[in-house]
Biopython code that builds the backbone (N, CA, C, O; Angstrom):
import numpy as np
from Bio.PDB.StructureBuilder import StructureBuilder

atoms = [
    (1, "UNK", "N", (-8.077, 55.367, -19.987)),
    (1, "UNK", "CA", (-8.971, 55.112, -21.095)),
    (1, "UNK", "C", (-9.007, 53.616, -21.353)),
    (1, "UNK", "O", (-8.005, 52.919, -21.513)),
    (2, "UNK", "N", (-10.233, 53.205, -21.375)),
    (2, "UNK", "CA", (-10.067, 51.475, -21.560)),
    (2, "UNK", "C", (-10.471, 51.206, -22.899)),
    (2, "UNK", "O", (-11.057, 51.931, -23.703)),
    (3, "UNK", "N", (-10.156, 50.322, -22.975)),
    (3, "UNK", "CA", (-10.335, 49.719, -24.707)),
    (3, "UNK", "C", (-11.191, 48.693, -25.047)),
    (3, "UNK", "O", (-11.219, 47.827, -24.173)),
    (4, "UNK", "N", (-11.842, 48.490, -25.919)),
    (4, "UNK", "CA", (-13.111, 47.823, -26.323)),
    (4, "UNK", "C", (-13.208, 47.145, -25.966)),
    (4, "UNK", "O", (-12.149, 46.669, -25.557)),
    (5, "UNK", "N", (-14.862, 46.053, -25.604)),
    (5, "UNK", "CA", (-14.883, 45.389, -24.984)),
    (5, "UNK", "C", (-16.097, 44.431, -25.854)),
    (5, "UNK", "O", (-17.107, 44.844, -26.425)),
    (6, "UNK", "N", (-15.752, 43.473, -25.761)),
    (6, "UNK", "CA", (-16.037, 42.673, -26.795)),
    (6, "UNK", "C", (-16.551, 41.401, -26.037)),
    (6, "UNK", "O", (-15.880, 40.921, -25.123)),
    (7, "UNK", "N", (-18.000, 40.747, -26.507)),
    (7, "UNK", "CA", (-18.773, 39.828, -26.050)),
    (7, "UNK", "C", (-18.323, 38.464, -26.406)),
    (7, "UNK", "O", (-17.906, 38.098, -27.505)),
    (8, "UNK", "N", (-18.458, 37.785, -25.364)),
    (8, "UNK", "CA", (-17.773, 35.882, -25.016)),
    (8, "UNK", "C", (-17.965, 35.474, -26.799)),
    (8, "UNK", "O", (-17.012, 35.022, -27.433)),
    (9, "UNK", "N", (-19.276, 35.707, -27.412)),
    (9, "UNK", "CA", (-19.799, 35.335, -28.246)),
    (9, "UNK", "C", (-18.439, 35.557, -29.334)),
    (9, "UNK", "O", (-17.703, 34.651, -29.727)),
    (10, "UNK", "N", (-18.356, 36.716, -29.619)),
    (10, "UNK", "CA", (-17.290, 37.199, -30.822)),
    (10, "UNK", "C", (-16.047, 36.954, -30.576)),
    (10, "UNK", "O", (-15.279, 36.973, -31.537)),
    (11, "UNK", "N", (-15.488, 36.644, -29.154)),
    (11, "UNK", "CA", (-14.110, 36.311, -28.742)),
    (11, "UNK", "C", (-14.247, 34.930, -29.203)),
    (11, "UNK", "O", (-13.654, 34.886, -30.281)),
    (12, "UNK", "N", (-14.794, 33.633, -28.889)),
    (12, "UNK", "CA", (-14.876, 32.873, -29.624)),
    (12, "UNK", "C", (-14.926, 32.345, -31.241)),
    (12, "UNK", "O", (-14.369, 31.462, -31.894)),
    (13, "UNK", "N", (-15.792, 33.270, -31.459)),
    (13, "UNK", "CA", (-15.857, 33.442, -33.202)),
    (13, "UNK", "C", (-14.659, 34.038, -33.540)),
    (13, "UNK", "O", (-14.439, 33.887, -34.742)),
    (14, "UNK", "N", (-14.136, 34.413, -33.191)),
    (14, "UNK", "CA", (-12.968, 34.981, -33.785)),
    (14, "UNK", "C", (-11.278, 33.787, -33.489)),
    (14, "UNK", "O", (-10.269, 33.633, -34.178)),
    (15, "UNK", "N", (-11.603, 33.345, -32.508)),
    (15, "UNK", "CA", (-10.459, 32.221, -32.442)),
    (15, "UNK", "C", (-10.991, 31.043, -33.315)),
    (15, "UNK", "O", (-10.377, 30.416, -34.177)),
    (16, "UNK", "N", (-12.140, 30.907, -32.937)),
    (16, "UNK", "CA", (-12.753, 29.996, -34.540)),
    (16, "UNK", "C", (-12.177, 29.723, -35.677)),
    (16, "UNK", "O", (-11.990, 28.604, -36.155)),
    (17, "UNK", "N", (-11.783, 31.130, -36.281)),
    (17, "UNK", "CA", (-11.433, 31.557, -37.578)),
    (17, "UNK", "C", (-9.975, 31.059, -37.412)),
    (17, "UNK", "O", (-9.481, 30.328, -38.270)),
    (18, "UNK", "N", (-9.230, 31.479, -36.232)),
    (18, "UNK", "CA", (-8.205, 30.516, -36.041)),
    (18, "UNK", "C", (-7.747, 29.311, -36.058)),
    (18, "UNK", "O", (-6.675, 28.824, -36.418)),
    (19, "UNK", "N", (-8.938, 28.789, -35.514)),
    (19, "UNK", "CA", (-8.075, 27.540, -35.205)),
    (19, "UNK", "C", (-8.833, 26.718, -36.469)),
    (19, "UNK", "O", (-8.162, 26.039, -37.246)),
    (20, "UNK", "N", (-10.295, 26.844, -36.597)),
    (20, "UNK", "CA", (-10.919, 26.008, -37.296)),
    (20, "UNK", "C", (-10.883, 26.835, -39.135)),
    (20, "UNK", "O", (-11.383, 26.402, -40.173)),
    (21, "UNK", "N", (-10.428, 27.564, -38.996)),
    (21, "UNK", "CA", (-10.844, 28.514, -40.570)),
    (21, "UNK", "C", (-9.282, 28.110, -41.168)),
    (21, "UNK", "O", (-9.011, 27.473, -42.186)),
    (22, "UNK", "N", (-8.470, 28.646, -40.274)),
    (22, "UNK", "CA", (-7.249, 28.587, -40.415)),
    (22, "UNK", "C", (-6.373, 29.890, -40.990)),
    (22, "UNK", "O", (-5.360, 29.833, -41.687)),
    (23, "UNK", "N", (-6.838, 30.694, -40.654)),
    (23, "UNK", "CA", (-6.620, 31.957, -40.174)),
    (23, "UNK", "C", (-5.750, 32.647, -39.694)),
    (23, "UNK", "O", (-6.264, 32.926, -38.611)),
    (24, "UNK", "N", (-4.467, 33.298, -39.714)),
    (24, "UNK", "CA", (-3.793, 33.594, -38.938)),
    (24, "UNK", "C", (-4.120, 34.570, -38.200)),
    (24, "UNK", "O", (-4.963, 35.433, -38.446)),
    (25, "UNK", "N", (-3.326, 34.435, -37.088)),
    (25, "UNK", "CA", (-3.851, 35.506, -36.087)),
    (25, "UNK", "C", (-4.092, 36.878, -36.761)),
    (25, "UNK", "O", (-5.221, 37.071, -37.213)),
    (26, "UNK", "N", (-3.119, 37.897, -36.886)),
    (26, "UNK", "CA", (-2.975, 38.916, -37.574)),
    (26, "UNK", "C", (-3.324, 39.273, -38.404)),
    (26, "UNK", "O", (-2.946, 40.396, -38.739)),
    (27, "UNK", "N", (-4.349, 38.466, -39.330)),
    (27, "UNK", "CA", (-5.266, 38.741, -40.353)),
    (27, "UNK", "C", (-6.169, 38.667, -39.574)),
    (27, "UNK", "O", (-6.514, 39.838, -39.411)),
    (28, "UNK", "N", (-6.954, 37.873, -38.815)),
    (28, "UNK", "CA", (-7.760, 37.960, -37.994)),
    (28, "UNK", "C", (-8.196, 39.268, -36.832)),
    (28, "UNK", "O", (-9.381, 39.437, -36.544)),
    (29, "UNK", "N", (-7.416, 39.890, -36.401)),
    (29, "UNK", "CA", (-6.976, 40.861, -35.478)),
    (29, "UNK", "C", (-7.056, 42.078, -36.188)),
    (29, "UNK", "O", (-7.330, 43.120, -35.593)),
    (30, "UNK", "N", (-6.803, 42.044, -37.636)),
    (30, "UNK", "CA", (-7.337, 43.028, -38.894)),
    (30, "UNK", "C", (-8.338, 43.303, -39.083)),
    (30, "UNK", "O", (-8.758, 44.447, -38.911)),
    (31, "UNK", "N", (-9.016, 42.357, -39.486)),
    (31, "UNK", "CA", (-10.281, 42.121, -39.730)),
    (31, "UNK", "C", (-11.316, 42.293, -38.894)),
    (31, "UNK", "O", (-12.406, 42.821, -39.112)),
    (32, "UNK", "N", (-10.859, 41.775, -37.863)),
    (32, "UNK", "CA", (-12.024, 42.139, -36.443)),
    (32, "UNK", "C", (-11.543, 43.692, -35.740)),
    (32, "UNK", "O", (-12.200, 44.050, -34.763)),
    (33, "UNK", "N", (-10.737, 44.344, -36.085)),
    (33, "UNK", "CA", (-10.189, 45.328, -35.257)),
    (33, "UNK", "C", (-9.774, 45.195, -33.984)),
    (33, "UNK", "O", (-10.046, 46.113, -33.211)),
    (34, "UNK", "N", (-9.163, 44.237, -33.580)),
    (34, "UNK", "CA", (-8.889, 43.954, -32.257)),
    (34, "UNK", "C", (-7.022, 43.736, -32.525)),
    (34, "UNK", "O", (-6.438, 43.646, -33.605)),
    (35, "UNK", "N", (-6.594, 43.710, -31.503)),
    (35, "UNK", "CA", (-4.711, 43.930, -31.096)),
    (35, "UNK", "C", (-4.821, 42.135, -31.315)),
    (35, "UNK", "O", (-5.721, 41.343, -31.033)),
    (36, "UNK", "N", (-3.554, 41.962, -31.907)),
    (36, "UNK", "CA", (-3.079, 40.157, -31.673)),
    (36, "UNK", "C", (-2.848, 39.586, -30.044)),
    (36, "UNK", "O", (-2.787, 38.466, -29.537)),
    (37, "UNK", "N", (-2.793, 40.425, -29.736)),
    (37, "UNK", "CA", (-2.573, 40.499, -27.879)),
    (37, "UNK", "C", (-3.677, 39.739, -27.535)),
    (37, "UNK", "O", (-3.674, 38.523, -27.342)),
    (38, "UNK", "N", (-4.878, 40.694, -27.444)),
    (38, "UNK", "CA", (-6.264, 40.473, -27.478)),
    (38, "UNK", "C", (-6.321, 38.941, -27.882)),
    (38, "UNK", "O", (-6.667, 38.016, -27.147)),
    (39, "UNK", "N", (-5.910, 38.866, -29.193)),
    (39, "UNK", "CA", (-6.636, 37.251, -29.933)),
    (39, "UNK", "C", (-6.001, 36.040, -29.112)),
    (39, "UNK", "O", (-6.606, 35.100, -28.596)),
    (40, "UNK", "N", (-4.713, 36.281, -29.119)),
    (40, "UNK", "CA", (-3.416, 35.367, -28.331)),
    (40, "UNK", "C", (-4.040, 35.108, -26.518)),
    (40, "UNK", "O", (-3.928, 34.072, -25.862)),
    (41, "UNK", "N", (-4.599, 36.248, -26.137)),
    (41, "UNK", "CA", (-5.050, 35.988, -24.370)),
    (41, "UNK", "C", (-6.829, 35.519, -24.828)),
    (41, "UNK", "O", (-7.495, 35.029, -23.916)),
    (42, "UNK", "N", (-7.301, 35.642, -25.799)),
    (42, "UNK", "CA", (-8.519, 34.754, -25.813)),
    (42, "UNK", "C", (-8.434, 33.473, -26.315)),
    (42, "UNK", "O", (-9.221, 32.584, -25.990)),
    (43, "UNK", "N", (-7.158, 33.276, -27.398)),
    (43, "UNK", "CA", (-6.878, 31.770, -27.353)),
    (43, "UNK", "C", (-6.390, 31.114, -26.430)),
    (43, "UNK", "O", (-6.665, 29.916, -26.373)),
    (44, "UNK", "N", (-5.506, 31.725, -25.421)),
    (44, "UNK", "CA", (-5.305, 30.978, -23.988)),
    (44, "UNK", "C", (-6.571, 30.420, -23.186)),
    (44, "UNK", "O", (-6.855, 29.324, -22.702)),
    (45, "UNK", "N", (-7.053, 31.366, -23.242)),
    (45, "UNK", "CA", (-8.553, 31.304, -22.569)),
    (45, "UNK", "C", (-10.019, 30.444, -22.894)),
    (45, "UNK", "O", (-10.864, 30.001, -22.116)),
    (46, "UNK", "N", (-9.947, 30.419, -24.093)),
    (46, "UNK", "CA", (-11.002, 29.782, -24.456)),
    (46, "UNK", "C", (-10.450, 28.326, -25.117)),
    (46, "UNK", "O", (-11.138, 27.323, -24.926)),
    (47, "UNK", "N", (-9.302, 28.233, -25.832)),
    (47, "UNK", "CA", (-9.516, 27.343, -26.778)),
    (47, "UNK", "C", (-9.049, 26.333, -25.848)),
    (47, "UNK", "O", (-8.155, 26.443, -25.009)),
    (48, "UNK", "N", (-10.212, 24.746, -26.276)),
    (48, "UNK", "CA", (-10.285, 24.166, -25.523)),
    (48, "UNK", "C", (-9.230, 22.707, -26.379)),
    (48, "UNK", "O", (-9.758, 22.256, -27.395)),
    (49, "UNK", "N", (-8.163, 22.206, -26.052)),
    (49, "UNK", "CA", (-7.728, 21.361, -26.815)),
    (49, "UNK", "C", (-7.867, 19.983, -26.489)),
    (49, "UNK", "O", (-7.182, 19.143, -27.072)),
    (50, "UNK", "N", (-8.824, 19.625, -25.469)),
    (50, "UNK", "CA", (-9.365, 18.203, -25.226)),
    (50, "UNK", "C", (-10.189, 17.543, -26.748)),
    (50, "UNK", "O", (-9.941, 16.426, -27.202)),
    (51, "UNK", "N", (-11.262, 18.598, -27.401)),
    (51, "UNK", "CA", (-11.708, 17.730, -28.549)),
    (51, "UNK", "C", (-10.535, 17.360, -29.310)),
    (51, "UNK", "O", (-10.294, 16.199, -29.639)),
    (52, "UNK", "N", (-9.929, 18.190, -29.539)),
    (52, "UNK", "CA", (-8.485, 17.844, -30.822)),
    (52, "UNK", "C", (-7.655, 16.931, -30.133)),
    (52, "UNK", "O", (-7.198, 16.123, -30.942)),
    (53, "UNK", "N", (-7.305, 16.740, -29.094)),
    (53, "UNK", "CA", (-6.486, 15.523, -28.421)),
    (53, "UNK", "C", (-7.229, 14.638, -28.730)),
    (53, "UNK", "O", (-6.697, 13.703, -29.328)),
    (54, "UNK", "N", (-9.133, 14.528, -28.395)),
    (54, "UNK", "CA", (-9.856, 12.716, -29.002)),
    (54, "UNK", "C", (-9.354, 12.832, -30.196)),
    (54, "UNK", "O", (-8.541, 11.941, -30.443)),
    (55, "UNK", "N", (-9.549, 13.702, -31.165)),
    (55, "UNK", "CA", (-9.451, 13.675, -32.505)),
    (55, "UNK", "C", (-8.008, 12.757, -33.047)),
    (55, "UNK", "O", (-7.993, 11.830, -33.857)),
    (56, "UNK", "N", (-6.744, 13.419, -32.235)),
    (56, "UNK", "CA", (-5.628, 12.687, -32.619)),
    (56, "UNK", "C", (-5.685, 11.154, -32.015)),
    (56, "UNK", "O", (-5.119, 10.244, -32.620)),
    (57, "UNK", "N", (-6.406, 10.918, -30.778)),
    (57, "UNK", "CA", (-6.252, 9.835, -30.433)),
    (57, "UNK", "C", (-7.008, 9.041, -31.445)),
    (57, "UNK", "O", (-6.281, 8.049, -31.509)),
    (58, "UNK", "N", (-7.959, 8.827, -32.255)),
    (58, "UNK", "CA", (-9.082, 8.403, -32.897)),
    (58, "UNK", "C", (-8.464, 8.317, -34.247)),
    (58, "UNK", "O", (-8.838, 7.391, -34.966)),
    (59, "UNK", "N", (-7.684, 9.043, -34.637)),
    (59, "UNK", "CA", (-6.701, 9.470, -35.890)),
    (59, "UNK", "C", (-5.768, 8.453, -35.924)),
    (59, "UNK", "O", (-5.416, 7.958, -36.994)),
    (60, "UNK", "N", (-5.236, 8.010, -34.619)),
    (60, "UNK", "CA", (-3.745, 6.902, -34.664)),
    (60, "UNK", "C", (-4.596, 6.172, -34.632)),
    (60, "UNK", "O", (-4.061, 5.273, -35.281)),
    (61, "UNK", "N", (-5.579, 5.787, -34.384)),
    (61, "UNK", "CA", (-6.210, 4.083, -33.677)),
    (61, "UNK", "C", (-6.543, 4.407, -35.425)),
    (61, "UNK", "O", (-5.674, 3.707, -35.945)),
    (62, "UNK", "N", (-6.921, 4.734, -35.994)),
    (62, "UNK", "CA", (-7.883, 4.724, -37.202)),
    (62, "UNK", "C", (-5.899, 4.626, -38.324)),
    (62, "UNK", "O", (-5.929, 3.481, -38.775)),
    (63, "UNK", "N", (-5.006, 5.054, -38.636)),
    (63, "UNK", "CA", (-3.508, 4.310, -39.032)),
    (63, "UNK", "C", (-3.445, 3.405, -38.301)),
    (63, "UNK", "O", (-3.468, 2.478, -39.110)),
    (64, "UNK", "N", (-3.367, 2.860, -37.133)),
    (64, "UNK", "CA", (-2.822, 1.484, -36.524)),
    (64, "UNK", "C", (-3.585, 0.950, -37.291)),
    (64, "UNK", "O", (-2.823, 0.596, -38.190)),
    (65, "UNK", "N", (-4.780, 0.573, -37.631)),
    (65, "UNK", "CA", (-6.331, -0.415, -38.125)),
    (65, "UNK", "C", (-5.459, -0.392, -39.635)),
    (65, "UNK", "O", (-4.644, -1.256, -39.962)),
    (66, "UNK", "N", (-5.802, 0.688, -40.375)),
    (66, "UNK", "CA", (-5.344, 0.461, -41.733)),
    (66, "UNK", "C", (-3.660, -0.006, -41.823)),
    (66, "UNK", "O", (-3.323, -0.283, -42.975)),
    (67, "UNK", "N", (-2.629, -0.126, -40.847)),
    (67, "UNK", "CA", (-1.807, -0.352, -41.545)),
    (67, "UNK", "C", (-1.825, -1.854, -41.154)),
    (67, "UNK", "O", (-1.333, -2.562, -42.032)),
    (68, "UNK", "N", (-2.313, -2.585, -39.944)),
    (68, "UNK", "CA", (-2.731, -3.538, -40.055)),
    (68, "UNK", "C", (-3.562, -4.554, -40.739)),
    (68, "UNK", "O", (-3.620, -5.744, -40.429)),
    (69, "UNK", "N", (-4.389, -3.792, -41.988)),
    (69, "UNK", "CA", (-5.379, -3.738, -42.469)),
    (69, "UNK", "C", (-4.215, -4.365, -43.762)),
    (69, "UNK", "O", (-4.259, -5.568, -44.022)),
    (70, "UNK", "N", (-3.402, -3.626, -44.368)),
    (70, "UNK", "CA", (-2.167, -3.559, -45.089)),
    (70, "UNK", "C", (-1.376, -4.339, -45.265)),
    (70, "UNK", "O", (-1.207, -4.863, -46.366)),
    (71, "UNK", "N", (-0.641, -4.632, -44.152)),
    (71, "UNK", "CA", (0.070, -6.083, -43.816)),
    (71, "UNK", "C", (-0.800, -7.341, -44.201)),
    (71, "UNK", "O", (-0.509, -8.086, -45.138)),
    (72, "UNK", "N", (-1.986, -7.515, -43.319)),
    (72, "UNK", "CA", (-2.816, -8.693, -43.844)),
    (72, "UNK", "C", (-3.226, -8.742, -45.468)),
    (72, "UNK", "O", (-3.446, -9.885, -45.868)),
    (73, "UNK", "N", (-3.344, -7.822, -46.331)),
    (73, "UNK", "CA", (-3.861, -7.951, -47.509)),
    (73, "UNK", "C", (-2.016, -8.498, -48.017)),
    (73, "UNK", "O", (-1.609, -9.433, -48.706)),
    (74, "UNK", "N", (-1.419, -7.557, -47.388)),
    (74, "UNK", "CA", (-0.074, -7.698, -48.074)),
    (74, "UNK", "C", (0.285, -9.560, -48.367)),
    (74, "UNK", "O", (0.635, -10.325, -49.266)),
    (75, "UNK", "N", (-0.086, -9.555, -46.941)),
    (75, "UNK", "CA", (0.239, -11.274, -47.096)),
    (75, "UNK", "C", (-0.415, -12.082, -48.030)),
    (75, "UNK", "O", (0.138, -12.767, -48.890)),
    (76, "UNK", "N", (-1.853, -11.953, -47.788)),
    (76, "UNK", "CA", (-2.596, -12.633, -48.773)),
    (76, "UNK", "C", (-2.165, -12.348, -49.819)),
    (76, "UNK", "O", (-1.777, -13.394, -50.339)),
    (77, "UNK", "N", (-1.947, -11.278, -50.649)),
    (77, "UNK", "CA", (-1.515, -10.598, -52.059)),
    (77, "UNK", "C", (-0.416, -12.096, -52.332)),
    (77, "UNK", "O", (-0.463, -12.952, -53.215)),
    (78, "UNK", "N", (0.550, -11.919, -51.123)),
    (78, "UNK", "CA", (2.107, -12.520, -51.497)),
    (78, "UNK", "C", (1.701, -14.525, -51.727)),
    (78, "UNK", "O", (2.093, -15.318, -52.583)),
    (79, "UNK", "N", (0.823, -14.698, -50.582)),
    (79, "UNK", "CA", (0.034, -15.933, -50.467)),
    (79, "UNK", "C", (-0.194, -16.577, -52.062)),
    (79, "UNK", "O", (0.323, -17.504, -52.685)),
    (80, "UNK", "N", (-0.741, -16.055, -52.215)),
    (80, "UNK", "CA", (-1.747, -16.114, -53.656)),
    (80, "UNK", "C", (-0.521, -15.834, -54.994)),
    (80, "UNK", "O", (-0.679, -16.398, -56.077)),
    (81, "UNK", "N", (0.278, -15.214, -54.824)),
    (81, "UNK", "CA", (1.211, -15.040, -56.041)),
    (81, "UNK", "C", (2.305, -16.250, -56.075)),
    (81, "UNK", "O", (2.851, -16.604, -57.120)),
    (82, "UNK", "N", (2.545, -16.809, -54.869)),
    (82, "UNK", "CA", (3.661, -18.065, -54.297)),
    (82, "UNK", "C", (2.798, -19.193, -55.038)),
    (82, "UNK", "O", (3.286, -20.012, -55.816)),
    (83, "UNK", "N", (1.134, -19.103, -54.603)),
    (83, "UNK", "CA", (0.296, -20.606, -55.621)),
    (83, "UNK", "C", (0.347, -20.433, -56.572)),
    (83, "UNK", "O", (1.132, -21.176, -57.160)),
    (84, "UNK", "N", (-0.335, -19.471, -57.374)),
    (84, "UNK", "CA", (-0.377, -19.035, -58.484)),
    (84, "UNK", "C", (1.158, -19.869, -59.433)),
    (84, "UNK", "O", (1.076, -20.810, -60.222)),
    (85, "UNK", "N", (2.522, -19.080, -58.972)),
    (85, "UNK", "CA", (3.192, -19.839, -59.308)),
    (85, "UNK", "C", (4.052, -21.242, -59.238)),
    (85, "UNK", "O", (4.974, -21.671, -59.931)),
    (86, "UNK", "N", (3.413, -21.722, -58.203)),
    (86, "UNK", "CA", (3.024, -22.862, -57.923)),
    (86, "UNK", "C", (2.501, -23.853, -58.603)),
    (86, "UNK", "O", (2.820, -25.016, -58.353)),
    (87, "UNK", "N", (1.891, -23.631, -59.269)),
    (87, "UNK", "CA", (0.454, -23.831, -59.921)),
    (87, "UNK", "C", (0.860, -24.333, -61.035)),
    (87, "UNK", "O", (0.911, -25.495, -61.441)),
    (88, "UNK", "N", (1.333, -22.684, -61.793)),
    (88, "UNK", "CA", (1.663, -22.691, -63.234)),
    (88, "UNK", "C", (3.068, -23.774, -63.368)),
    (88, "UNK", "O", (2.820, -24.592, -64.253)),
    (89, "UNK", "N", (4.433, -24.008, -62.761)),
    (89, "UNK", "CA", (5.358, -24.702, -62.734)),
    (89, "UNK", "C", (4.465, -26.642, -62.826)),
    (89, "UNK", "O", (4.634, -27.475, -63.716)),
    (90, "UNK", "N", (3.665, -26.753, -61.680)),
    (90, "UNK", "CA", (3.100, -27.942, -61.722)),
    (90, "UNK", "C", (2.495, -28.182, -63.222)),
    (90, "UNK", "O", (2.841, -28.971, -64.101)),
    (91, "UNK", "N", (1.669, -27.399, -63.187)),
    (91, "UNK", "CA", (0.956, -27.727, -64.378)),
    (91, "UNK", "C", (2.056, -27.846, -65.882)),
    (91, "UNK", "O", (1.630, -28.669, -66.692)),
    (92, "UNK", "N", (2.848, -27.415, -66.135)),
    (92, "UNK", "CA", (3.503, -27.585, -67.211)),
    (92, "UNK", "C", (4.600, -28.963, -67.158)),
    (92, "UNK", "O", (5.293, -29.238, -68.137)),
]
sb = StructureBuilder()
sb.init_structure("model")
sb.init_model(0)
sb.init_chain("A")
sb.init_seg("    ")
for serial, (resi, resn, name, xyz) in enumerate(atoms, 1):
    if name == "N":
        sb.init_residue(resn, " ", resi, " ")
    sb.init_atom(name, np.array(xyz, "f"), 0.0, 1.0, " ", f" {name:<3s}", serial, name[0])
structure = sb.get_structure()
């Protein structure tokens, strides 16, 4: 006896809910009537983790920028507080 058989279309939509909904499997596998087996050998299968690898790569370059971004204000901040009191000592 074989067991349901279910179109590319909905095997996808349904790891969807996984990965992108955030979903756990087993609520998912509820909901759709399908075994976690099922969901677990179509997430092998389909889910593709090259976009989410650019994503993390694009993610660090985008912290490296701001914490560099950070440091330089930092300095200036410190720059400007050293004249400032600079300033005020001269002047009095």
């Amino acid at each position: 006896m074989s067991g349901k058989r279910f179109t590319e279309e909905f095997k996808k939509e349904a790891i969807k809910q996984i990965i992108e909904r955030g979903y756990s499997v087993a609520e998912v596998a509820e909901r759709l009537g399908t075994t976690t087996h099922s969901l677990y050998a179509w997430l092998k299968k389909y889910n593709e983790p090259q976009p989410r690898i650019a994503a993390q790569v694009d993610e660090q370059a985008e912290i490296a920028r701001l914490k560099a971004e950070l440091r330089r204000v930092t300095e200036e901040r410190d720059i400007l507080k050293k004249a400032a009191a600079y300033f005020a000592r001269e002047h009095e």
